[in-house]
N, C-alpha and C positions, 0 to 999 in steps of 0.2 A: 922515671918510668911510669907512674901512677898519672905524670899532665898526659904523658903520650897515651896512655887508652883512653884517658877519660877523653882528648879529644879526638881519637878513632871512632871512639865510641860514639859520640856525639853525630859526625857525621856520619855512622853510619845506623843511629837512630829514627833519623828521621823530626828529631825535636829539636825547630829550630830555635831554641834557648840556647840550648848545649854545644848548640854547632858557632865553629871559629866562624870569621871575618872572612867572606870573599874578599880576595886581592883586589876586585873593583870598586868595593866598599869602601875600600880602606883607602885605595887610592882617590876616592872622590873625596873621603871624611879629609884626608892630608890635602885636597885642592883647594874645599873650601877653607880648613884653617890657614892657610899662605891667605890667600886669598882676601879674608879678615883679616888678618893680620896687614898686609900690606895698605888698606883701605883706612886701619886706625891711624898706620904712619903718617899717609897722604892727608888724614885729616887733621893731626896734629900739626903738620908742616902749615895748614891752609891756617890754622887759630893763632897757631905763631904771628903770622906774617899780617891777620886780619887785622884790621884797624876802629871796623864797628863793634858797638856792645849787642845789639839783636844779632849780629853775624854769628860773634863769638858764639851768642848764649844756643844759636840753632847748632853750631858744628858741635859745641860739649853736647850738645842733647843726641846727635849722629854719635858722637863714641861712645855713650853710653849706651845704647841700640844696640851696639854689636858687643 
């Protein structure tokens, strides 16, 4: 009972600390982590399969970027 006012309260503060996640927030924060996440795969599948050592050493350096 005490989450539920405190975030009634919140939005209807006015202070946007206190206030939840718009649903489009959250749905953009969940796009971009797929998003990453599918990009680490793709880069892992591409180090796998590379056969140069500069190749390799540039895709480790792209996963550790994200």
């Amino acid at each position: 009972m005490n989450l539920i006012r405190r975030m009634t309260m919140g939005v209807l503060s006015g202070n946007p600390k206190d206030q939840p996640m718009h649903y489009g927030e959250v749905f953009g924060l969940w796009s971009f982590l797929l998003a990453a996440k599918g990009s680490i795969a793709g880069f892992q599948t591409n180090f796998n399969h590379a056969g140069d050592a500069d190749l390799k050493k540039l895709i480790e350096e792209a996963i550790q970027a994200l």
